[in-house]
C-alpha positions, 0 to 999 in steps of 0.5 A: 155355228153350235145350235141345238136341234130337236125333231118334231111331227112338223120337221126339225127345228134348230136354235143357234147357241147365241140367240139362247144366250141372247134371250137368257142374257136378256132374262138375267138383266132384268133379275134385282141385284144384277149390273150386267154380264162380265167378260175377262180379257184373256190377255191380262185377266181383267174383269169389265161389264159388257155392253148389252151388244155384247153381253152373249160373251158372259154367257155360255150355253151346252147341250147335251142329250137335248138338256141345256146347261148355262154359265152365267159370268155376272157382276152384282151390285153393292150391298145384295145378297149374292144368295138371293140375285142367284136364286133369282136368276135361276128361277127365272132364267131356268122357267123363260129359257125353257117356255122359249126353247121347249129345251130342258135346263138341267143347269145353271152355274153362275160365277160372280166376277165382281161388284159394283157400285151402283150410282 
């Protein structure tokens, strides 16, 4: 288990690198323009949307000198602005993950794997 820690007048207190993935994968879903979070299969590198059960896969999260960095693996939908759905997803990720966990996120990448129809 990767958690973040940081040590406060009451104690020590720890978050699970998954549950911030969670609640960032959370945030980013609910940003316009953005399908859901993409998982690569390592066996034959194809690219398929994720289940909201499963969508921590699309996402990492590092830690360093208690500053959090994040990766997003996203799908778009057809016909945004892939510049306006990643500034937007920043914003609001990098302002509710930090009210959330009172971590610093210094960054934010976002690698966009592919794009869909929306129906």
């Amino acid at each position: 288990m990767k958690a973040s820690s940081m040590d406060t007048h009451m104690g020590n207190i720890s978050i699970d690198h998954e549950a911030i993935a969670q609640y960032a994968g959370s945030v980013a879903t609910e940003c316009f323009g953005i399908v859901g979070m993409a998982g690569m299969s390592v066996k034959d590198g194809i690219v398929k949307l994720l289940k909201k059960e499963s969508m921590t896969r699309g996402i990492q999260v590092f830690l360093k000198n208690n500053k959090l960095t994040i990766d997003f693996h996203i799908i778009v939908s057809y016909g945004v602005s892939i510049l306006a759905v990643a500034d937007n997803l920043i914003d609001s990720v990098k302002y509710k993950v930090e009210e959330f966990t009172g971590l610093e996120v210094t960054k934010i990448n976002i690698f966009v794997e592919g794009v869909k129809a929306i129906d």
